[in-house]
C-alpha positions as CSV (number, residue, x, y, z in Angstrom):
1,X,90.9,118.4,124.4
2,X,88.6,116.8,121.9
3,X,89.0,116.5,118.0
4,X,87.9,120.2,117.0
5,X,90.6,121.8,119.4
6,X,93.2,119.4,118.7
7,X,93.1,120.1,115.0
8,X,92.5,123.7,115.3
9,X,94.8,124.1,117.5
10,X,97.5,122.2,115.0
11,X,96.3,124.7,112.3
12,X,96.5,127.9,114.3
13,X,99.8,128.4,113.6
14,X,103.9,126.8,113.1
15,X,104.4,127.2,117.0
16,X,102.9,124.1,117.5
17,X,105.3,120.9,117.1
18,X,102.4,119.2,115.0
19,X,102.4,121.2,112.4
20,X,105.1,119.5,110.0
21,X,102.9,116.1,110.1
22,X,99.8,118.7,109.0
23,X,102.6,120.1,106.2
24,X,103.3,116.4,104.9
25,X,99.8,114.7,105.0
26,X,96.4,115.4,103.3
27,X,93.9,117.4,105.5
28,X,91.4,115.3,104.9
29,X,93.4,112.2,105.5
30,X,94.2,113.3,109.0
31,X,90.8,114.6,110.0
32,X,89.2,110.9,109.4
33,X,92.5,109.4,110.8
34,X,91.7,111.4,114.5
35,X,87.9,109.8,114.3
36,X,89.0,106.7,113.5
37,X,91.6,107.0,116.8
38,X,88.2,108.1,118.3
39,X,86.0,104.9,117.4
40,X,89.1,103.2,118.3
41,X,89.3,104.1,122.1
42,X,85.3,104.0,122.1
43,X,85.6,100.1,121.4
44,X,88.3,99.8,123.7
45,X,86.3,101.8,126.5
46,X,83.2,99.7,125.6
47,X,85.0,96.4,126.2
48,X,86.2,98.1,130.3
49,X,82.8,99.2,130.5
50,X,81.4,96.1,129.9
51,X,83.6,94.7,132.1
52,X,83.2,96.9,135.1
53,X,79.2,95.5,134.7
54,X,80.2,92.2,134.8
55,X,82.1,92.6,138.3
56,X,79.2,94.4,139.8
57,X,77.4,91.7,138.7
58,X,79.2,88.8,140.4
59,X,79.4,91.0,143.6
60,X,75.5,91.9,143.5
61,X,75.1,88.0,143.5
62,X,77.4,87.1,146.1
63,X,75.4,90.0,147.7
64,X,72.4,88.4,147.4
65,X,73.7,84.6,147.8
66,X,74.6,85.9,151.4
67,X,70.8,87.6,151.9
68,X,69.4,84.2,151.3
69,X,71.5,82.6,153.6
70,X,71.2,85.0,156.5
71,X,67.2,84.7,155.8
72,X,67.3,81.1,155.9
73,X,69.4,80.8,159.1
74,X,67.2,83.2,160.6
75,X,64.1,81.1,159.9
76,X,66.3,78.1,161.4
77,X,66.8,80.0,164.5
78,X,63.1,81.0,164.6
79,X,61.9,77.0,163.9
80,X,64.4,75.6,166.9
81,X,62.8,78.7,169.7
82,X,59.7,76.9,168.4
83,X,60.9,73.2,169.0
84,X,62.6,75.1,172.4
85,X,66.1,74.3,171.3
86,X,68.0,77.0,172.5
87,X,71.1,76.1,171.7
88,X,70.1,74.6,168.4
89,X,68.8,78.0,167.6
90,X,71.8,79.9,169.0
91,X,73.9,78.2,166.2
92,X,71.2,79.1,163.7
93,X,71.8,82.9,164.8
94,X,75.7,82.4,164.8
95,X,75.7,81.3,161.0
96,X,72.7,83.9,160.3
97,X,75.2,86.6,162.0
98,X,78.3,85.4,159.6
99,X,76.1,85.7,156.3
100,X,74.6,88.9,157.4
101,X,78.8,90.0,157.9
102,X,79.0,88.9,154.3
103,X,76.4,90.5,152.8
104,X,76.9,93.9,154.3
105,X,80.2,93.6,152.8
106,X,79.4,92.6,149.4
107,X,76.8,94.9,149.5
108,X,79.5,97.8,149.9
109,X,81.5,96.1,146.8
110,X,78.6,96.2,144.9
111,X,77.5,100.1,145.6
112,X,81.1,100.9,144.8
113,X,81.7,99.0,141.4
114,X,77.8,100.3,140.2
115,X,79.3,103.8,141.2
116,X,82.4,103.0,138.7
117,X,80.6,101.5,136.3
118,X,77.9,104.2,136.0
119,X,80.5,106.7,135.6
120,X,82.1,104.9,132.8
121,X,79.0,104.3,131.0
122,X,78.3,108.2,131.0
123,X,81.9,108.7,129.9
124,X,81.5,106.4,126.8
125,X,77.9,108.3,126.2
126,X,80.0,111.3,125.8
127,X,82.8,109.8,123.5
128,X,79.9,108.3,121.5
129,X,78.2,111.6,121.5
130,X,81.8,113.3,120.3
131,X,82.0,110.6,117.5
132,X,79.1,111.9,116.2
133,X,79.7,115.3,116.5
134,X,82.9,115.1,114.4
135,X,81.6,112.8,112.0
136,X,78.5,115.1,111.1
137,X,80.9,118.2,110.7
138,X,84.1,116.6,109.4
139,X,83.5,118.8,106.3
140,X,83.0,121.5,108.1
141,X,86.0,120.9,109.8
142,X,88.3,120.0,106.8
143,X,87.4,123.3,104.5
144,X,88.6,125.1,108.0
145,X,91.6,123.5,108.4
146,X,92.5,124.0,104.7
147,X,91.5,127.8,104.7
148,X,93.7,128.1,108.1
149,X,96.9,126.0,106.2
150,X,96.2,128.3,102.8
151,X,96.1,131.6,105.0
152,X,99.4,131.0,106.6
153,X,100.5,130.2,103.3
154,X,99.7,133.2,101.8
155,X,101.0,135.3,104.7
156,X,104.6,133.7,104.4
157,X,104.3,134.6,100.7
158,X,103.3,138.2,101.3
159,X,106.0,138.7,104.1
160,X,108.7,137.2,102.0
161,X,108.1,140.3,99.6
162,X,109.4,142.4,101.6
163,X,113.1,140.4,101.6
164,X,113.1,139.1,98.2
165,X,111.4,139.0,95.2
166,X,111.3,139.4,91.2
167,X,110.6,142.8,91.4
168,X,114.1,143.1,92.4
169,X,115.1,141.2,89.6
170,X,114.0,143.5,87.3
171,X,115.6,146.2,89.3
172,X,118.6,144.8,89.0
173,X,118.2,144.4,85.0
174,X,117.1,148.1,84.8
175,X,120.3,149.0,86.6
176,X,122.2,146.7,84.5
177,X,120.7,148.4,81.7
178,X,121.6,151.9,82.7
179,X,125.1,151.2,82.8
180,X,125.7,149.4,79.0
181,X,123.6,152.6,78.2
182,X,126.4,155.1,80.0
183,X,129.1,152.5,78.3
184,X,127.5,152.8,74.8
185,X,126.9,157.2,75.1
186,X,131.0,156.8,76.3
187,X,131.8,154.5,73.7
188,X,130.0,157.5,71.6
189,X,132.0,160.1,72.6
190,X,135.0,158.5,72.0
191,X,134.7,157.7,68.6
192,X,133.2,161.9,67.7
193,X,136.7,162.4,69.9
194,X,139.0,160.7,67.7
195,X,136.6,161.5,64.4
196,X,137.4,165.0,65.0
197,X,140.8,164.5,65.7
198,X,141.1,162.5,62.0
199,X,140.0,165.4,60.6
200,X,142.0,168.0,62.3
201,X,144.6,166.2,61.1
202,X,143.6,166.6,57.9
203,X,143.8,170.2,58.0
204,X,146.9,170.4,59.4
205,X,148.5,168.1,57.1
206,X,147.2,170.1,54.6
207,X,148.5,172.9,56.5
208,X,152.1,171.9,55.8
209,X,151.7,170.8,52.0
210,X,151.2,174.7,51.7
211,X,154.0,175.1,53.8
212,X,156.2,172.9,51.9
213,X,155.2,174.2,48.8
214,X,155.7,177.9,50.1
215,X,159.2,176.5,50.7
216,X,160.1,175.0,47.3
217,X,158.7,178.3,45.5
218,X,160.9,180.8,47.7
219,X,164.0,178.3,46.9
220,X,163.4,178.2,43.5
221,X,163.5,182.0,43.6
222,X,166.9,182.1,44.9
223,X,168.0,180.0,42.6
224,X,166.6,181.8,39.9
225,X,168.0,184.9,40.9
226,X,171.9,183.8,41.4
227,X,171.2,182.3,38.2
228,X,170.4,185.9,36.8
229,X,173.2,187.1,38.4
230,X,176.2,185.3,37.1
């Protein structure tokens, strides 16, 4: 997965384990951090590929070394048929035979480490080529990643309404509100209540003055009377 999908990926939502590190560090901190991991591994890779050339180049010459020598033993074998020394050259084709063993085996070596190394050459092209990929769009790829952080920001925000928020607050006021209304119009009643029974009282105490005073008249009356009479 290469820098773009990595990060993107990170980004694309809290399912991913990454995503606290993303929460606790700059954006733009952690995009150059990844291509600085980047131009890390392409030194390191540089330094294997450099040394995968150098063993295909020790075997190419050992490769070649035993060429030479099977060439020159088989001009050796060629001079002593000439001087008609069999056996002379016989020996010439017995060491010609044991460098050409040699050389067909180094010469396998060396097919087999230029296959490796060519392949790692073409892998460090491609890292190269990915290094400068994400350094020409790191911009590009930082204003993403902070829209994608912002967005899911904003979407927790907007689905926490639902559960909680100051609107209910004020809900709760306007209830609490309602009520010390309901108490006050109670508290109202209460006090017309006992303002009218104040002043039915009045009347009734007035009531029985008149009473009273009926009372004292009609007794004075009697008394006047038996007075009258004796």
């Amino acid at each position: 997965m290469g820098i773009f999908d990595r990060i993107k990926t990170v980004m694309s939502g809290k399912a991913n384990e990454a995503i606290d590190k993303w929460e606790d560090k700059n954006i733009e901190v952690v995009v150059k951090e990844e291509i600085r991991k980047m131009k890390d591994e392409y030194r390191q890779a540089k330094v294997a590929v450099n040394k995968s050339i150098t063993l295909v180049k020790e075997v190419e010459a050992k490769r070649d070394e035993a060429k030479e020598e099977m060439e020159h033993w088989n001009d050796r074998a060629k001079q002593a048929l000439e001087a008609n020394k069999e056996d002379l050259a016989r020996k010439a084709l017995e060491k010609k035979q044991a460098a050409e063993k040699k050389y067909n085996k180094y010469k396998e070596q060396a097919e087999a480490r230029r296959r490796t190394a060519d392949l790692h050459k073409r892998k460090l092209e491609e890292l190269k080529k990915k290094i400068e990929e994400a350094e020409d769009q790191q911009d590009e790829l930082i204003a993403e990643a902070k829209n994608a952080k912002a967005t899911t920001e904003i979407n927790e925000t907007l689905s926490g309404l639902g559960k909680y928020s100051a609107a209910d607050d004020l809900d709760r006021l306007a209830s609490k509100v309602d009520k010390m209304k309901a108490r006050a119009e109670a508290s109202n009643e209460l006090y017309d209540e006992l303002e009218k029974d104040d002043l039915e009282a009045e009347f009734e105490k007035l009531n029985d003055n008149d009473s009273v005073d009926d009372e004292l008249a009609k007794l004075k009356a009697e008394m006047d009377k038996e007075d009258s009479n004796k």
